[in-house]
C-alpha positions as semicolon CSV with decimal commas, in nm:
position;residue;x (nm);y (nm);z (nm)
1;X;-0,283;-1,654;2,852
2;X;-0,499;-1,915;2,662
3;X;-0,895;-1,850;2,604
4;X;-1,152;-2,034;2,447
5;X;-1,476;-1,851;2,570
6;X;-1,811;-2,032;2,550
7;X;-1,969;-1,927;2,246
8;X;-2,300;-1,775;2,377
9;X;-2,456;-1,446;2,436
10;X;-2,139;-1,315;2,666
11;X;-1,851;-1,378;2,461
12;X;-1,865;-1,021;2,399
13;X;-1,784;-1,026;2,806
14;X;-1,540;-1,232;2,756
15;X;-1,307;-1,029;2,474
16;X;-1,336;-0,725;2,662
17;X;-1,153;-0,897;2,964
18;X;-0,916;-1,065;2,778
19;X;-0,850;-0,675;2,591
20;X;-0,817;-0,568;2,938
21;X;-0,626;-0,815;3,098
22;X;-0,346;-0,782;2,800
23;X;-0,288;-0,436;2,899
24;X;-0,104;-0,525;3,192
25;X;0,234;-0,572;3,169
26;X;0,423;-0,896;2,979
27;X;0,093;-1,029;2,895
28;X;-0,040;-1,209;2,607
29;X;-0,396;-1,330;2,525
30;X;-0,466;-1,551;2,250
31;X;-0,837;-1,575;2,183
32;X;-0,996;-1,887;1,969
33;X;-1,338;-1,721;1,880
34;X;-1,565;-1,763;1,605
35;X;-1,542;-1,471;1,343
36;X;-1,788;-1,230;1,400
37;X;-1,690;-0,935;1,208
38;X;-2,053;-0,773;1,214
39;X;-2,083;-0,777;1,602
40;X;-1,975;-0,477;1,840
41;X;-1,701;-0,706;2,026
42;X;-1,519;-0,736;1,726
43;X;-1,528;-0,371;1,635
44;X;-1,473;-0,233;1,969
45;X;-1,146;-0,475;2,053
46;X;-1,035;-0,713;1,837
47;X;-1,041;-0,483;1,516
48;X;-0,854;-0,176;1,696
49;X;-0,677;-0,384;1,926
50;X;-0,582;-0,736;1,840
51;X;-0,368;-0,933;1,593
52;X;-0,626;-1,112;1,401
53;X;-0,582;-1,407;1,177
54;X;-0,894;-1,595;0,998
55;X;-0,888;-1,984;1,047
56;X;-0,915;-2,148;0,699
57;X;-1,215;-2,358;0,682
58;X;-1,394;-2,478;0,979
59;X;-1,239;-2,596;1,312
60;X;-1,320;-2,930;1,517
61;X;-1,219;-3,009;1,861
62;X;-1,107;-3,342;1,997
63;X;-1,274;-3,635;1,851
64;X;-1,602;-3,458;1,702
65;X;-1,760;-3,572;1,429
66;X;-1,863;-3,286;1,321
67;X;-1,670;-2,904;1,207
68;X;-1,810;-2,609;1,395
69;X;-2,049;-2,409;1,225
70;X;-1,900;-2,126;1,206
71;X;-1,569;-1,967;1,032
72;X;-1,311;-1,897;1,374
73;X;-1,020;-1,677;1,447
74;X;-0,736;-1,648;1,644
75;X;-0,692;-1,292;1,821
76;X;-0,392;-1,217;1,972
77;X;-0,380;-0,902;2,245
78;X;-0,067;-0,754;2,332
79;X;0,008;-0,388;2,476
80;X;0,261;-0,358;2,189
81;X;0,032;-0,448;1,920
82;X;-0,264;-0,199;1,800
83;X;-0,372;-0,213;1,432
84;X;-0,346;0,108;1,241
C-alpha cells in the first residue's frame, strides 16, 4: 500500500492507520511524509515501528517549480520489521 497523506494537522491520523493497517497480514505501507522527528507521530510509530530512510535534499512533485519546504522521508511498515 502507497500513501502520501495531506500534510496538515491530521497526518498524525494518518500514520497511525497506515501503522495499523500494516499489522495485518502480507501488508506493506510505504509512507512519503515530511520528517518530523520532534512530533508525537513520529515517536509513537514510525521510530518504534517503521523502516525509516531520510530523503536527501528536498522533494518536488510533478512539474512544480518549486522543492517542498520541508526535508521528507520514506517510512516503510511491515509486521516483520520493528526497530530495536
Amino acid at each position: 500500500m502507497w500513501l502520501n497523506p495531506p500534510y496538515g494537522r491530521q497526518i498524525g491520523k494518518w500514520v497511525q492507520k497506515a501503522y495499523e493497517e500494516s499489522r495485518k497480514p502480507g501488508t506493506v505501507v510505504v509512507c512519503l511524509i515530511p520528517a518530523r522527528t520532534d512530533t508525537a507521530w513520529f515517536h509513537d510509530y514510525c521510530l518504534p515501528y517503521g523502516r525509516i530512510e531520510f530523503i536527501r535534499g528536498r522533494v518536488r512533485f510533478g512539474g512544480s517549480q518549486y522543492d517542498a519546504p520541508f526535508p521528507s522521508m520514506v517510512v516503510v511498515f511491515k509486521a516483520e520489521e520493528v526497530n530495536t
